[in-house]
C-alpha positions as a Python dict, from the first residue, in 0.01 Angstrom:
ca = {
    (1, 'X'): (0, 0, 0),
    (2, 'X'): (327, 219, 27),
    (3, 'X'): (266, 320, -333),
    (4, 'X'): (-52, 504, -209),
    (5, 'X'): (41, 600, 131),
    (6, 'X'): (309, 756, 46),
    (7, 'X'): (184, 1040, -184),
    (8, 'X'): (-108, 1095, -4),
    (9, 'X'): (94, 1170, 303),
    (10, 'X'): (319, 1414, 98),
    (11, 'X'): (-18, 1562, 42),
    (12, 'X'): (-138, 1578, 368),
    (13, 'X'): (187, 1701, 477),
    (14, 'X'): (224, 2011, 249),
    (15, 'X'): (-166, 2115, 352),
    (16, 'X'): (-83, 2080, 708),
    (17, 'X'): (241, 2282, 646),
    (18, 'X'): (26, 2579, 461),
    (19, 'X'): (-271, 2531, 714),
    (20, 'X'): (-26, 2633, 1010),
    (21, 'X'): (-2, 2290, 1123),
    (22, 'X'): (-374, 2246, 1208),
    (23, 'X'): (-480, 1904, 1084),
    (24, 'X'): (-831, 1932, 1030),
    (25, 'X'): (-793, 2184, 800),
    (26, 'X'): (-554, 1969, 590),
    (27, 'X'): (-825, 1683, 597),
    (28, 'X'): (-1073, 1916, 474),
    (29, 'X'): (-829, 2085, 180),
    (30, 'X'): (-708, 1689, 149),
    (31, 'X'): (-1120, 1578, 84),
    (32, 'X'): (-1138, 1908, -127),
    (33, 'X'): (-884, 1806, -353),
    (34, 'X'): (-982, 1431, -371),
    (35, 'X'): (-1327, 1497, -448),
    (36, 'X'): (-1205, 1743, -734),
    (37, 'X'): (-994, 1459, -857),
    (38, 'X'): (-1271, 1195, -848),
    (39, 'X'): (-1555, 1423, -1023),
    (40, 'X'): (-1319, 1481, -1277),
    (41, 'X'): (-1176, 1136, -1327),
    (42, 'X'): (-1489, 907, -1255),
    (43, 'X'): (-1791, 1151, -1177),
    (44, 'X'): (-1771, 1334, -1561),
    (45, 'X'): (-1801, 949, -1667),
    (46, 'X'): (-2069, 871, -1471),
    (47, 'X'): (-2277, 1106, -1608),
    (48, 'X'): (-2236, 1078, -1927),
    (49, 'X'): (-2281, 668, -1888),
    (50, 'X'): (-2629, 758, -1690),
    (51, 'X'): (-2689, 1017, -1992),
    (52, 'X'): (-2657, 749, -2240),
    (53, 'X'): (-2850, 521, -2029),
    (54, 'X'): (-3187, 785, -1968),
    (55, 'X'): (-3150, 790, -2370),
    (56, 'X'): (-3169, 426, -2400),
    (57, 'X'): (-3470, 420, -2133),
    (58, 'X'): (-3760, 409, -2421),
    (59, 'X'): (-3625, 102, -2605),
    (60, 'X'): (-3541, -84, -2347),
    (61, 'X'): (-3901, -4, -2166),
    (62, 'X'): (-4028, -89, -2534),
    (63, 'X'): (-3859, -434, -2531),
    (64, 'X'): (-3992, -495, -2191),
    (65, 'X'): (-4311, -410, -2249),
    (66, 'X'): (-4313, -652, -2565),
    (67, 'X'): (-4288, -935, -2348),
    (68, 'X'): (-4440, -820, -2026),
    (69, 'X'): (-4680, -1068, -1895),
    (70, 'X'): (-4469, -1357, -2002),
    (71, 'X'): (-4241, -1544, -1730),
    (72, 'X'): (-4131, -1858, -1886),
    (73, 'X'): (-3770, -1886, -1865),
    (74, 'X'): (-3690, -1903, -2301),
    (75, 'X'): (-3896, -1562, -2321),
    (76, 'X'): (-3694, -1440, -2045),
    (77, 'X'): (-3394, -1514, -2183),
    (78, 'X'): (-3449, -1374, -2507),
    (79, 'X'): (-3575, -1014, -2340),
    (80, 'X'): (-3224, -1006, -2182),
    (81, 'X'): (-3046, -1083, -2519),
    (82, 'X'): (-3208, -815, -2707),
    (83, 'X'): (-3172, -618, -2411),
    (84, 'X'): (-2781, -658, -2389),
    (85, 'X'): (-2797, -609, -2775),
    (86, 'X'): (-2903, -271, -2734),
    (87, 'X'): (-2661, -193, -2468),
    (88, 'X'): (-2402, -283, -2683),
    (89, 'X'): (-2494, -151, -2990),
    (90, 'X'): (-2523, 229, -2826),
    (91, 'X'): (-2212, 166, -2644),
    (92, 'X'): (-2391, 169, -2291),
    (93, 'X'): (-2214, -47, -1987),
    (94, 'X'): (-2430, -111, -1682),
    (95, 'X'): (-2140, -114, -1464),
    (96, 'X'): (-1979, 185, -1540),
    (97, 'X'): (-2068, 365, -1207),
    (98, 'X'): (-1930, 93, -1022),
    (99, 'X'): (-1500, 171, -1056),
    (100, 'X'): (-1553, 521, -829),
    (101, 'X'): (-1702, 295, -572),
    (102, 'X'): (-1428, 71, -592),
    (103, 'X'): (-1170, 307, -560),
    (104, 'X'): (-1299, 519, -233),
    (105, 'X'): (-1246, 173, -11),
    (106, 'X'): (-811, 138, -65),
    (107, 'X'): (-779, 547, -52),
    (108, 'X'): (-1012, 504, 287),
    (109, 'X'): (-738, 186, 416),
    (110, 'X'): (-476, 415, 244),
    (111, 'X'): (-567, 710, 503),
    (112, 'X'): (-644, 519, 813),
    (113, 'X'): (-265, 405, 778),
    (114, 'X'): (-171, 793, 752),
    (115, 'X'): (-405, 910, 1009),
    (116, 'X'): (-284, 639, 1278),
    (117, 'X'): (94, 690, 1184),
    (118, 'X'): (162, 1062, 1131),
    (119, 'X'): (587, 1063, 1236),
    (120, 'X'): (604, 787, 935),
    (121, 'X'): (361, 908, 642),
    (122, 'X'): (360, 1276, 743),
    (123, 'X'): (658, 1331, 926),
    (124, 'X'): (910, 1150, 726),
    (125, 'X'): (1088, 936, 987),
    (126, 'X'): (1180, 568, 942),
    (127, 'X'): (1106, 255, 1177),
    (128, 'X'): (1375, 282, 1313),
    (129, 'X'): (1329, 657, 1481),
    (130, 'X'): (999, 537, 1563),
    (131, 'X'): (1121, 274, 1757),
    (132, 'X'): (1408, 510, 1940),
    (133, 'X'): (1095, 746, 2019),
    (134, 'X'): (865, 456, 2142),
    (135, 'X'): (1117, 375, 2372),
    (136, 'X'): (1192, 727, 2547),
    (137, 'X'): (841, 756, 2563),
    (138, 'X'): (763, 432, 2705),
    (139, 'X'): (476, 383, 2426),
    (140, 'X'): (364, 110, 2238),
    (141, 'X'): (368, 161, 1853),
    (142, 'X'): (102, -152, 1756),
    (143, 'X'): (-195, 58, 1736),
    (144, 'X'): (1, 362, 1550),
    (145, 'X'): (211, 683, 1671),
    (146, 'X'): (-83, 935, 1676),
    (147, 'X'): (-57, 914, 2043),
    (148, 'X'): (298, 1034, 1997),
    (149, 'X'): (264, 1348, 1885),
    (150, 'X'): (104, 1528, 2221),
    (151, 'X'): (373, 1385, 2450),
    (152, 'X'): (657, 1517, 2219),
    (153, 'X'): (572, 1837, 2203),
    (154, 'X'): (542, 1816, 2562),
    (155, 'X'): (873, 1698, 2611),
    (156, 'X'): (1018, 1940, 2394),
    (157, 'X'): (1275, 1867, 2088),
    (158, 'X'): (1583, 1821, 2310),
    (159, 'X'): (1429, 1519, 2436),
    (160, 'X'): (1448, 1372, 2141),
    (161, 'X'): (1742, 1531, 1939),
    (162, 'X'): (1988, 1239, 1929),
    (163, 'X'): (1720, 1047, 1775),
    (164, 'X'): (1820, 893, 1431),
    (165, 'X'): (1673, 1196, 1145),
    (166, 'X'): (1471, 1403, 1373),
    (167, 'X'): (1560, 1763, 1321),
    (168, 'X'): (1412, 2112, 1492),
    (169, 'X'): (1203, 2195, 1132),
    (170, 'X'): (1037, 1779, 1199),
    (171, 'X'): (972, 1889, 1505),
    (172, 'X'): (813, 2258, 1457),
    (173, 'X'): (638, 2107, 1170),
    (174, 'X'): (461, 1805, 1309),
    (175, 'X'): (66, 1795, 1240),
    (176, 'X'): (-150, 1986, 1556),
    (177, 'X'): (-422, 1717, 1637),
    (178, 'X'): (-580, 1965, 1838),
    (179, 'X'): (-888, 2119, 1715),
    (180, 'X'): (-1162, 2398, 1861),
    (181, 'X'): (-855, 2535, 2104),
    (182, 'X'): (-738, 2202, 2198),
    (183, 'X'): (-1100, 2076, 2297),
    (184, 'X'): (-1075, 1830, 2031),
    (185, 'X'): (-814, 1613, 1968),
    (186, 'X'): (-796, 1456, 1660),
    (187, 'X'): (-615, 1134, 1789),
    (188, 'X'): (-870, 1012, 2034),
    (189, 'X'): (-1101, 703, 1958),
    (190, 'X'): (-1446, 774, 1998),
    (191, 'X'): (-1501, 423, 2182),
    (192, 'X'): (-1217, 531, 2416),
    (193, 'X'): (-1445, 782, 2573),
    (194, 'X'): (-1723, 619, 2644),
    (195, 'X'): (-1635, 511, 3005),
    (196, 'X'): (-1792, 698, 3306),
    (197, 'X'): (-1454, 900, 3418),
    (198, 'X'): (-1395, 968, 3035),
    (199, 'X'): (-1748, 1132, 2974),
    (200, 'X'): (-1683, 1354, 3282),
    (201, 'X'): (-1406, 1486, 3051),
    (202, 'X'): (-1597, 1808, 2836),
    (203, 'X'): (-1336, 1752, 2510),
    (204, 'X'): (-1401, 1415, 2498),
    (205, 'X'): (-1761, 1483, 2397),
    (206, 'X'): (-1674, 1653, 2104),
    (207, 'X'): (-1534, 1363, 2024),
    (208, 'X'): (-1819, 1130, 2087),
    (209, 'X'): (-2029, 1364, 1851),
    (210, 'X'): (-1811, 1248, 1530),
    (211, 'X'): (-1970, 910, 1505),
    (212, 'X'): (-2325, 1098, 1521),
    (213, 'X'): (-2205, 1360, 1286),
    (214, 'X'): (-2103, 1088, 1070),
    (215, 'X'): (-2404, 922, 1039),
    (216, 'X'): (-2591, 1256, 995),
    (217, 'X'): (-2381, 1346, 708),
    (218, 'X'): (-2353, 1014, 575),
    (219, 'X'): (-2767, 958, 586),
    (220, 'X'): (-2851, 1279, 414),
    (221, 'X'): (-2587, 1273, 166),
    (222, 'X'): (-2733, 934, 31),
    (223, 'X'): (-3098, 1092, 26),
    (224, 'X'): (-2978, 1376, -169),
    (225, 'X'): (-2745, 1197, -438),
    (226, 'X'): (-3003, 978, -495),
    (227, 'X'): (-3242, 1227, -550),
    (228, 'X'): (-2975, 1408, -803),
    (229, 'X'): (-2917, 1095, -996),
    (230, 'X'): (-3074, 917, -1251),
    (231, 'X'): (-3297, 624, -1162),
    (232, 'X'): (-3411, 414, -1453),
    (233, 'X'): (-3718, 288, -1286),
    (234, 'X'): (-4041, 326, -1329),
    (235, 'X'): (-4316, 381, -1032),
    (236, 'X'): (-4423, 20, -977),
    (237, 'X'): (-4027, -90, -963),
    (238, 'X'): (-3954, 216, -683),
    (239, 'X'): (-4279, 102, -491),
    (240, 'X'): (-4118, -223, -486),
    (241, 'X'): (-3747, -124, -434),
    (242, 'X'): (-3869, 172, -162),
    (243, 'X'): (-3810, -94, 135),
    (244, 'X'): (-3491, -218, -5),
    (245, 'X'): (-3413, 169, 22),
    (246, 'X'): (-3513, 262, 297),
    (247, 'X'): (-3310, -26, 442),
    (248, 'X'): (-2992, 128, 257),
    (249, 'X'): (-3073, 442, 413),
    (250, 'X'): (-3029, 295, 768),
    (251, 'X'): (-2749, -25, 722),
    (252, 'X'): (-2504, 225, 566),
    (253, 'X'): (-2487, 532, 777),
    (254, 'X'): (-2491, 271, 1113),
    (255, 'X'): (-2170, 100, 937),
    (256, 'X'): (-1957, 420, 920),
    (257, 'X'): (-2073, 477, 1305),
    (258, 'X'): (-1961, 146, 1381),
    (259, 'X'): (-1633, 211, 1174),
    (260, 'X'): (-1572, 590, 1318),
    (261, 'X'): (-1620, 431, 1686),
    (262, 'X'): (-1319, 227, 1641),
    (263, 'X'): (-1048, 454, 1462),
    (264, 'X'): (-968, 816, 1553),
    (265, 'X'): (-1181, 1086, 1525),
    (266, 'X'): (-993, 1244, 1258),
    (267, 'X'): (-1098, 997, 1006),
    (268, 'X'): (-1445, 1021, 1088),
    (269, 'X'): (-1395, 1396, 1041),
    (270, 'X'): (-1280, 1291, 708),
    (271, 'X'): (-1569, 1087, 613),
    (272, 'X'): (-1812, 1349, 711),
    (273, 'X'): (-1618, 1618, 470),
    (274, 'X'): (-1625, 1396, 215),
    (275, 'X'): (-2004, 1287, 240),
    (276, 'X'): (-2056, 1683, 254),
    (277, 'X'): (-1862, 1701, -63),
    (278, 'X'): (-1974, 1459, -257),
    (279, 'X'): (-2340, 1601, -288),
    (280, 'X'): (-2180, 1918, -379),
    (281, 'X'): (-2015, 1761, -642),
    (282, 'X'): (-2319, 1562, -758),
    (283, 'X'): (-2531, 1883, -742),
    (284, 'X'): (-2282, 2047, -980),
    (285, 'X'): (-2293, 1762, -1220),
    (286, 'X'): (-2644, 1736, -1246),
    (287, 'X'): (-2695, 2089, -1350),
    (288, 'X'): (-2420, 2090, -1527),
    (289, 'X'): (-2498, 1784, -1707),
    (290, 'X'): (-2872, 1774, -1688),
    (291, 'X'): (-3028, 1394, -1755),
    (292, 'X'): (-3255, 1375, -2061),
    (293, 'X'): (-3642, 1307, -1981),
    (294, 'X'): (-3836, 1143, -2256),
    (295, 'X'): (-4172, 1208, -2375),
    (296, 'X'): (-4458, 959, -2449),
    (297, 'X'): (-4385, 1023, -2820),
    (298, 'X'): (-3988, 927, -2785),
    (299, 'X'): (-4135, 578, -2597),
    (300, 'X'): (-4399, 534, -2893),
    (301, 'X'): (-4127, 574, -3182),
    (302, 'X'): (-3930, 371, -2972),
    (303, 'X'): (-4188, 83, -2956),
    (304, 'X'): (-4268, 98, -3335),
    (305, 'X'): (-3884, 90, -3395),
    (306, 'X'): (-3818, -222, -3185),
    (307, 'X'): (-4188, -369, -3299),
    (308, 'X'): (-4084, -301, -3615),
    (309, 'X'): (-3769, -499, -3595),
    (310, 'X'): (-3935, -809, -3456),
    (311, 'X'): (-4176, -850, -3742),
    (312, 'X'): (-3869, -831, -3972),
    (313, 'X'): (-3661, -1097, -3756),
    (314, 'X'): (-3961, -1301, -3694),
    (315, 'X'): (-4160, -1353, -4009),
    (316, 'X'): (-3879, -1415, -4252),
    (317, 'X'): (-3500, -1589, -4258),
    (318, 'X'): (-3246, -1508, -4510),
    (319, 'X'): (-3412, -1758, -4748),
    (320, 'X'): (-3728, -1555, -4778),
    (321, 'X'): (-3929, -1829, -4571),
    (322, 'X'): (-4185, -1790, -4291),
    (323, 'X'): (-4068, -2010, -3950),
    (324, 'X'): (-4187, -2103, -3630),
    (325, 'X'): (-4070, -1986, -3334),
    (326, 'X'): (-4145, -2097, -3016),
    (327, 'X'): (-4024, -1766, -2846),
    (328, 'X'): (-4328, -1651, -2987),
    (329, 'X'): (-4562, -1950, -2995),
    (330, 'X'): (-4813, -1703, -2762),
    (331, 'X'): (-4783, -1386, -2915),
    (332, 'X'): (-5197, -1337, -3031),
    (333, 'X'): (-5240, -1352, -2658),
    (334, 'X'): (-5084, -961, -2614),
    (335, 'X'): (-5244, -678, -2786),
    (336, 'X'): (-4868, -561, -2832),
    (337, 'X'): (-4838, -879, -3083),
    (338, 'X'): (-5174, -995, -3190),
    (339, 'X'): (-5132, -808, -3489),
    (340, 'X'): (-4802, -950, -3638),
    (341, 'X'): (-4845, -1287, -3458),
    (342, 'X'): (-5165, -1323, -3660),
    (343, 'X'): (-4980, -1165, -4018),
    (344, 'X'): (-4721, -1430, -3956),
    (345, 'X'): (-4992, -1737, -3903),
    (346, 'X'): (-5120, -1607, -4201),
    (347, 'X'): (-4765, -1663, -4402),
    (348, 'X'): (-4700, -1977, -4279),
    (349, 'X'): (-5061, -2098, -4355),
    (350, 'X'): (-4997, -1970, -4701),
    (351, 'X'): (-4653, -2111, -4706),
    (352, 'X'): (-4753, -2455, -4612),
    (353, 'X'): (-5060, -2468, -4845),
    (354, 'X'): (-4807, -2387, -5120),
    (355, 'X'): (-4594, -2671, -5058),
    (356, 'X'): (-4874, -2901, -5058),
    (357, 'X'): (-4999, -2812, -5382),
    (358, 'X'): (-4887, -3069, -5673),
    (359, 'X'): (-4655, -2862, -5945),
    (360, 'X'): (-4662, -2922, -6316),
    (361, 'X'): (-4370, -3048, -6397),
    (362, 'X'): (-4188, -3062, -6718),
    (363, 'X'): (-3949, -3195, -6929),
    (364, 'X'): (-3851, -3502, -7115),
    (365, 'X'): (-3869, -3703, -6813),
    (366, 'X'): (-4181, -3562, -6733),
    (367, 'X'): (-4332, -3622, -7036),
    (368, 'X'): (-4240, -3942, -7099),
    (369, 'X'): (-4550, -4203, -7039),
    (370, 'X'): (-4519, -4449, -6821),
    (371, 'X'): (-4550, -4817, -6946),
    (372, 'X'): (-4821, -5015, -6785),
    (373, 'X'): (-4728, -5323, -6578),
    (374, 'X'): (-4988, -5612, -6788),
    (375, 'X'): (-4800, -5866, -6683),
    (376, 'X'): (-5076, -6034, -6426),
    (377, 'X'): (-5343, -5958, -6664),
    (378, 'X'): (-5193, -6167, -6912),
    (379, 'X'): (-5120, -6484, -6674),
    (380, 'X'): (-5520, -6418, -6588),
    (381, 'X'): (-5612, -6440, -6948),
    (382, 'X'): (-5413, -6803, -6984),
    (383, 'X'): (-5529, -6947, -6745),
    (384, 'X'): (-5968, -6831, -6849),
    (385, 'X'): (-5835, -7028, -7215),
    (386, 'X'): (-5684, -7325, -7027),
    (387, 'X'): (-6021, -7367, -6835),
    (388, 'X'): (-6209, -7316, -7127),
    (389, 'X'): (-6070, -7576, -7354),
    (390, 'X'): (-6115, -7860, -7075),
}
């Protein structure tokens, strides 16, 4: 993960350095700058792939609708190919707004490592000043040097000056955890302060609010990108998906409290910039990039077009013939298909009656007559004489 620790820490190290220091305000300039970077890398994209897809929405809805009513697994099947036919024909991939999601979960990992270990990611120092630190201090470095930073500056730098690469500008320069005047420190684990003495402690309740922040942010900032993003379903589909929502809505915002409890408060400050952000980010898009809305006419050219393209696949092959299909074998059932299922019965009818029908055929073969097999009448005619003459 060095290969993404690493420059993000560079990052976070120059904003703290122009922020005087004060670490929030490098998390917020850091989820600033990220949030840039991911509109502009994935979130254009998106768009335009939910763009294309609001174009698409009459045909497919037109191919639906074409064999709505019918559940049998071939007719299925079929709706999905012609389905997946379109999408690839207009260049459309349902999984296209899936990579940004992807990407936020190692950049999260990628920052809990920086958060947790500021004197390595931020800082600059190698293991083995950590360890020469860890030991003056009498600290344990297994759950991170965050802790660290508070009792050095306590300490002061000549504490720590024979220690392998620490120098007075390391030292001046180190990230300020504290927050609000030093009644919030950054460092502190929200689950740490949830003991009787530690709640008697006013600070520490600024740091029990992040987790509740968190979900705050986290539960209105799904609300409001959902309602800023396209959703290609119709009203039936979002009665039926509302509970599956509305489920969302809770399981996700009480997962980042459960994950903010655990890890300190300055990454849950993170998450709640960056839910913040994000709606501003889809807000811009969405006006800037509005989503298309089709009419009822676009959805009725679209059904002639694709109703229009079954007759053609369905009533003839390449050799000009009429052929049963049974993807179709209950199409006068449907308004949508009465009409060309019964056109088609009529061609086959036709077709088969046709086939039926002797042709005259000609040609010396053909009219050539054929010579008539008298053989038994002539063994019947000897043996009346033979009777006879007795």
């Amino acid at each position: 993960m060095d290969f993404i620790t690493v420059p993000i820490g560079w990052l976070l190290k120059f904003f703290s350095t122009i922020c005087g220091n004060s670490y929030i305000l490098a998390i917020l300039l850091f989820s600033i700058v990220m949030e840039i970077l991911m509109a502009l890398i994935f979130g254009i994209k998106q768009q335009k792939n939910s763009i294309k897809q609001a174009r698409l929405r009459p045909k497919e809805m037109a191919i639906r609708n074409k064999y709505k009513g019918r559940d049998d697994k071939p007719t299925q099947q079929k709706m999905t190919q012609e389905i997946q036919e379109l999408y690839q024909k207009e260049g459309y991939n349902p999984m296209g707004g899936c990579l940004p999601l992807l990407i936020q979960f190692p950049l999260l990992i990628a920052l809990y490592n920086i958060v947790i270990n500021p004197l390595k990611y931020i800082c600059g120092l190698t293991d083995n000043a950590i360890g020469q630190i860890a030991t003056i201090l009498g600290m344990d470095t297994s759950r991170g040097t965050m802790s660290f930073l508070g009792p050095i500056a306590d300490k002061g730098f000549d504490t720590f000056k024979n220690v392998e690469g620490f120098t007075v500008e390391i030292f001046e320069n180190m990230p300020n955890l504290k927050a609000f005047g030093g009644a919030f420190d950054l460092s502190v684990m929200p689950s740490s302060c949830m003991s009787l003495d530690a709640l008697k402690v006013p600070a520490n309740w600024f740091v029990i609010a992040v987790p509740v922040l968190t979900f705050i942010a986290y539960f209105f900032s799904m609300k409001l990108t959902r309602k800023f993003s396209y959703q290609p379903v119709d009203a039936a589909q979002q009665q039926q998906m509302g509970c599956s929502n509305k489920m969302m809505d809770i399981v996700m915002p009480l997962f980042s409290v459960f994950i903010s409890f655990g890890v300190p408060a300055a990454l849950g400050i993170y998450w709640i910039f960056k839910s913040i952000l994000g709606v501003i980010s889809k807000v811009i898009l969405f006006y800037a990039m509005p989503i298309p809305k089709f009419t009822e006419e676009d959805y009725k050219a679209a059904e002639k077009e694709v109703n229009a393209r079954m007759d053609k696949n369905n009533k003839v092959e390449k050799s000009g013939k009429a052929v049963r299909s049974l993807h179709h074998i209950d199409d006068e059932d449907f308004e949508d298909t009465r009409e060309a299922a019964l056109k088609h019965k009529e061609a086959l009818a036709a077709q088969e009656a046709a086939e039926k029908k002797p042709s005259k055929k000609s040609g010396l073969v053909s009219s050539a007559p054929l010579k008539k097999d008298d053989r038994n009448e002539k063994k019947d005619d000897n043996t009346d004489g033979e009777a006879s003459d007795k």
